[in-house]
N, C-alpha and C positions, 0 to 999 in steps of 0.2 A: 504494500500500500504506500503511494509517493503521500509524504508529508515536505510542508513549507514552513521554514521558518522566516522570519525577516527581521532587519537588525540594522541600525543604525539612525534611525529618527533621532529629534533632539530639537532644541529651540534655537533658531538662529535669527540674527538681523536682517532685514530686507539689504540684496546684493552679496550675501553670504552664501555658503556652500556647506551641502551635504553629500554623505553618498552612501545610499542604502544597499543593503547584501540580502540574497534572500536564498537561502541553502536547500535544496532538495534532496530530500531519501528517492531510493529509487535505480536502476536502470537503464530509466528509461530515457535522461534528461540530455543526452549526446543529440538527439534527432528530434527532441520537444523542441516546441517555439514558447518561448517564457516572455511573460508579458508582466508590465506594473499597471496596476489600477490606482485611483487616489479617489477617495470620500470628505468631501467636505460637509457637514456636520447638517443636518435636512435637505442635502443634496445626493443626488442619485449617484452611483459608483460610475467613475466614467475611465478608461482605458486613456495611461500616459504617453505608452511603449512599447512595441516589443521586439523581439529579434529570434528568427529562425532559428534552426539546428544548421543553416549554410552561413550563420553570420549575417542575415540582410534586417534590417533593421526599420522600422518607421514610429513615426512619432505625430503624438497630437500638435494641432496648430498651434497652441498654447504653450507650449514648451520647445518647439520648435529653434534650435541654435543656442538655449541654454542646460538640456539636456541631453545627456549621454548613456548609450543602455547599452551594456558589453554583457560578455559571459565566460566563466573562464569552465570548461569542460572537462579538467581534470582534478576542479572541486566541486564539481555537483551546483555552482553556483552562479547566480544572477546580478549584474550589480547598476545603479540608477546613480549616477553620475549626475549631483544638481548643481548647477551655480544662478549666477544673477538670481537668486530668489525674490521671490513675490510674497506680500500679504498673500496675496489670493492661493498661494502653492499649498498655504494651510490644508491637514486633510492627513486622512489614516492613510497610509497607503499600505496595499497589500500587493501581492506576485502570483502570479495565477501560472500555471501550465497548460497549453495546448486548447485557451479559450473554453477550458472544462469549467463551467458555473457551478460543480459541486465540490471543486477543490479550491479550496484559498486557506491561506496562514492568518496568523491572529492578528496580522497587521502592523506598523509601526508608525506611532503620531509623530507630523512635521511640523511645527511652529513657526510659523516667520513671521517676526514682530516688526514693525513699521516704524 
């Protein structure tokens, strides 16, 4: 059974930098396409990133040139490279596999104070 963890949230300044890690159990995660979601708090889950099992990569318009979504494949791992933060970037974000809406991690809160 693949489990998600995630890991690195924290409270930062607006124009500060975070970079979140999201560790998968599992097999399977060489040829998954691993994606980050972000929840802003009465708002709907909405998709930040995500990148293949070839490496290709796309990104919401909203974060577009100050985010970064790599993966390194021989840790099982995901990572969300943030910078130029926003108030708005505020938001739980979690890491999904393969667009499966029954699998997601417990999330990790980003604070960006103004």
């Amino acid at each position: 059974q693949v489990q998600l963890v995630e890991s690195g949230g924290g409270l930062v300044e607006a124009g500060g930098f975070l970079r979140l890690s999201c560790a998968a159990s599992g097999t399977i995660f060489r040829t998954a396409t691993m994606a980050w979601y972000r929840q802003a708090p009465g708002k709907q889950r909405d998709l930040v990133a995500f990148i293949t099992g070839g490496g290709g990569t796309n990104y919401a318009n909203s974060v577009m040139g100050r985010f970064t979504i790599s993966r390194d494949n021989a840790k099982n791992t995901v990572y969300l490279q943030m910078s130029s933060l926003k108030p708005e970037d505020t938001a739980v974000y979690y890491c999904n596999m393969n667009f499966d809406n029954s699998l997601w991690g417990q999330g990790t809160q980003v604070t960006v104070s103004s």
